[in-house]
N, C-alpha and C positions, 0 to 999 in steps of 0.2 A: 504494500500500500504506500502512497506517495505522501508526502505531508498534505497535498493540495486534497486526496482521496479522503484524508482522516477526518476534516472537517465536515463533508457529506457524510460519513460517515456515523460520527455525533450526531449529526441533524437526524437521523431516520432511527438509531434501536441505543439503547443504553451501552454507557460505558462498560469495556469487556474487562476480566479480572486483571489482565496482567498486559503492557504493552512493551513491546522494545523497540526504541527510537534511537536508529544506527543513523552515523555521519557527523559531517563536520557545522554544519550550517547553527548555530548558537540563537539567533534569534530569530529563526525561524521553529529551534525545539523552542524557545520560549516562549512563543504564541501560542505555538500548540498548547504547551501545560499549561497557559492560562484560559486557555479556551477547554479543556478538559476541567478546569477547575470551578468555572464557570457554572458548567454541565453539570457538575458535581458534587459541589459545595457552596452552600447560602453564605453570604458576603457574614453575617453575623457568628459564623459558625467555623471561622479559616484559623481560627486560634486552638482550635483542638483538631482541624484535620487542614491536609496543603501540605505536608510538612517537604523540604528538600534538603535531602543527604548527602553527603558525598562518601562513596564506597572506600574512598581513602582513610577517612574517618572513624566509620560506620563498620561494624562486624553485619556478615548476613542472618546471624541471629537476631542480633539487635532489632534491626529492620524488620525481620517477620514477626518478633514478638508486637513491633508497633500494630503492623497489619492487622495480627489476630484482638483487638482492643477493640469492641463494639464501637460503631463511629456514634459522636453527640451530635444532635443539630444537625446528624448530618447522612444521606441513603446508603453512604460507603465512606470508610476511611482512607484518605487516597496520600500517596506515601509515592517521591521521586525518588532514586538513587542514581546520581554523576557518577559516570567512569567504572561503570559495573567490569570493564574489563581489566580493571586493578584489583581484582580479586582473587586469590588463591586458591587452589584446587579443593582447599577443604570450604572454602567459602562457598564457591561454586556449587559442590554436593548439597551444600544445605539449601541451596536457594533453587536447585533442581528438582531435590524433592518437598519441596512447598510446593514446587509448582505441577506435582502430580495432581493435588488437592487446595488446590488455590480457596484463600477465606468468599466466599461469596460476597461479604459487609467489605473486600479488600479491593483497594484497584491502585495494583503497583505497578509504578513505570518504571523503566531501565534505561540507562543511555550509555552509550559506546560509539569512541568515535568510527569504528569498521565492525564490520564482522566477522575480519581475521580472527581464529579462535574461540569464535563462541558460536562456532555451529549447534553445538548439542545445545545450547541455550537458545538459539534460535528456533529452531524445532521445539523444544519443549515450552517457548511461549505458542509458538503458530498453533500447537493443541488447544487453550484456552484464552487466548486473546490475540494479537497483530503484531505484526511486525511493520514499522512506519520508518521510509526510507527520509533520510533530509541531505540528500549530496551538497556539497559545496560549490555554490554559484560563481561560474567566470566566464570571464571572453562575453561571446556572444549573447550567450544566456546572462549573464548580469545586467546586461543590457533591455534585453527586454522583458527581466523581473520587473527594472525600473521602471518602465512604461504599464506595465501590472500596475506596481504601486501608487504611481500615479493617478491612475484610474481610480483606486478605491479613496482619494482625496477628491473626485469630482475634476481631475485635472486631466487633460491630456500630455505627453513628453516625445517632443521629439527626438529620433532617432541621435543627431550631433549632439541633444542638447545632455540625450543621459548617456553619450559617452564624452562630453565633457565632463559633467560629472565626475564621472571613474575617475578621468586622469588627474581633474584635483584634488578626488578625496582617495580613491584607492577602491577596496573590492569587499573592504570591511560593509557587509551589510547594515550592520548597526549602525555606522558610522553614516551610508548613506539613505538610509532611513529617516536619519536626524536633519540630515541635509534635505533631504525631500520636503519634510515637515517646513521646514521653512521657506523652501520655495513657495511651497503652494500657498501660504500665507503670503508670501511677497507680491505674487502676482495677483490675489486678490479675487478680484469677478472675473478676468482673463479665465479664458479656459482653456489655454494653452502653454508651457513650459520652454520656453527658447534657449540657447544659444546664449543668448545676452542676459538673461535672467541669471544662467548661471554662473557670467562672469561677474555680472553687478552683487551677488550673494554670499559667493564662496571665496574662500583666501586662496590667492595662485601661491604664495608660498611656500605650501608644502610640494606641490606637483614643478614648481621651480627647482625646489632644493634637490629633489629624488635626480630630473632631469639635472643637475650640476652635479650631483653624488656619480652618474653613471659616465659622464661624458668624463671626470675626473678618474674615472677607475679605468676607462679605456686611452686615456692620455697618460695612464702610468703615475698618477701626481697623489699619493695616497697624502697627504699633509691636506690639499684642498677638499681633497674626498673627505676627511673625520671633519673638517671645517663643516661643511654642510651638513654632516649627516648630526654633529652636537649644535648647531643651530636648530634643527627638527627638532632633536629631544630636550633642547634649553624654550622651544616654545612647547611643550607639553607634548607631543606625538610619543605617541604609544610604541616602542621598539616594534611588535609584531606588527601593527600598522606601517611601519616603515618598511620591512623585509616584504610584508605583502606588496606592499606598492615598487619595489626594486625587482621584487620577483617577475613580476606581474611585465616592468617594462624592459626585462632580461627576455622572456617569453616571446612578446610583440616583435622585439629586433631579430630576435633568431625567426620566427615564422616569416618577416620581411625579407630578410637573407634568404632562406630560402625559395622564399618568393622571385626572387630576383635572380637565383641559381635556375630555375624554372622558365625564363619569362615572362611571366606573369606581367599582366597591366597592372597600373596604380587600381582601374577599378574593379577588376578581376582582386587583386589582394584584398583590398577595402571590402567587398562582399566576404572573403574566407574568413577574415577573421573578424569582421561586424565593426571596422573602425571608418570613420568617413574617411572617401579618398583624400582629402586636404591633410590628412596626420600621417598618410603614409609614406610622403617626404621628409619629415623629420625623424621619422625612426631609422629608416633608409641612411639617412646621413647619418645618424649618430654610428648606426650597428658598423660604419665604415671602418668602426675604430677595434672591430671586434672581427677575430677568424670562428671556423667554427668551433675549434675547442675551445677559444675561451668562453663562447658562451655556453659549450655544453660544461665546462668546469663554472661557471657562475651560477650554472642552475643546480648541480650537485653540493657545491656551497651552501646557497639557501636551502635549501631542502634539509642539510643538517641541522643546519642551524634553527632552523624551525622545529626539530626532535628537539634541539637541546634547549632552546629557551623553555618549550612543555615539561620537558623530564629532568631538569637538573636545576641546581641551586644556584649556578653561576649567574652574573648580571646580567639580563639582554642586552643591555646598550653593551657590554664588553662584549659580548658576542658578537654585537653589528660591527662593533668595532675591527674584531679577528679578522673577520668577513670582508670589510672594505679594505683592511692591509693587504690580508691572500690575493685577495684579488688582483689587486696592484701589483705586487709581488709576483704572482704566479705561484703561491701557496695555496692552494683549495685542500690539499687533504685536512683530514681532521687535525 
């Protein structure tokens, strides 16, 4: 089932015992569980059921003992658990076999960012309630999420205007979510989202600095590259929004290069990869500065680095940092 499926879903027969909600997409699970919660639990009654855990935390005992707790106020006690797939083999067992006999009064949800490894747990929810996918929006598709979202603001978005957008906020949905929100207040009774709306609204600063961070890692100048990239995080940007949006436009120049390996026209490329033909000159020029390995070593870079800021205690910014030296350097391995 798709997240878009799960809400139809809701609308037609009761919440099922047990859900597992695989993938990366963060605020798109988080609508969902507010829209389950909704369904669920009376706004007077969320102090004794709603609750969300994190498996890191949380023993799977712990959590089923909540489950089995008659709900107050409320037709089912409904109980989240984050990162169910940091659980251990004996955790596992136990939340397996709950789920031979799921509390009927219980509606527990699960989230994992894949479903690398938890087949048997995907099977043994599909027996008593869903499995709800939330892959993680890009390229193309982020594109015309955004013109979705617009929609449900009474707004319509043009095609240039939500991938300017991306380029000055990045791929963080949450982040253009917020951005959305504001636009469609900006423009008002306008029922339409432009081009220019989104330069009059959004700061080019950050989609400047990424582009100055990347033209400096392909001109080898790693001193101007940390200049830019501690300007980002001296004005508040979030490390993982930073690598998102580096990733994102490592991505775009290698599909241009290859693009151009191909023949391909500017408007032939602009259709493959959903960006106006007017940007696919400047990625063109920039990737000038790049062969193919090094962007296939920038994209294996990020890609660590994106494990390691999730799974370890070290700083991001000194990660981004590592990242923008290698890069310079010709150091990508770990």
């Amino acid at each position: 089932m798709t997240y878009k499926q799960f809400r139809g879903h809701l609308d037609k027969q009761d919440p099922a015992p047990v859900y597992l909600f695989l993938g990366g997409a963060d605020l798109l699970v988080d609508e969902a569980w507010k829209t389950l919660l909704d369904k669920t639990v009376p706004p007077g009654a969320r102090r004794f059921s709603g609750e969300r855990l994190s498996a890191e935390e949380h023993e799977a005992e712990d959590v089923l003992n909540r489950l089995r707790i008659l709900p107050m106020f409320a037709s089912r006690r409904l109980v989240m658990v984050q990162k169910v797939e940091s659980w251990k083999k004996e955790q596992r067992q136990a939340l397996l076999a709950y789920l031979e006999q799921p509390s009927p009064k219980g509606c527990l949800v699960l989230t994992a960012a894949s479903r690398k490894g938890l087949e048997k747990l995907e099977e043994a929810v599909k027996r008593h309630g869903q499995v709800v996918t939330f892959p993680v929006v890009s390229g193309k598709e982020i594109q015309r999420w955004l013109q979705e979202r617009a929609a449900g603001y009474g707004k319509k978005m043009s095609l240039p205007a939500a991938h300017h957008l991306v380029e000055r906020v990045g791929e963080d949905l949450g982040s253009l979510e917020s951005e959305l929100n504001k636009l469609s207040l900006y423009v008002g009774d306008r029922s339409r989202i432009e081009v220019q709306d989104v330069e009059e609204t959004v700061s080019a600063q950050r989609s400047l600095n990424v582009f100055e961070m990347v033209r400096c890692v392909g001109s080898k100048e790693p001193g101007k590259a940390l200049h830019a990239l501690r300007q980002l995080i001296l004005a508040g940007e979030v490390p993982l929004v930073i690598l998102a949006l580096l990733a994102r436009q490592i991505r775009i120049m290698w599909q241009v290069k290859e693009g151009m390996e191909r023949r391909l026209s500017t408007a032939q490329m602009a259709r493959e990869m959903g960006i106006p033909p007017y940007a696919v000159g400047g990625y063109a020029k920039q990737a000038e500065a790049f062969t193919e390995d090094d962007l296939h070593a920038a994209h294996g870079a990020m890609r660590r680095a994106d494990v390691r800021m999730k799974s370890t205690g070290t700083s991001p910014a000194l990660i981004l940092e590592e990242v923008i030296v290698g890069l310079c350097l010709d150091k990508t391995s770990p």
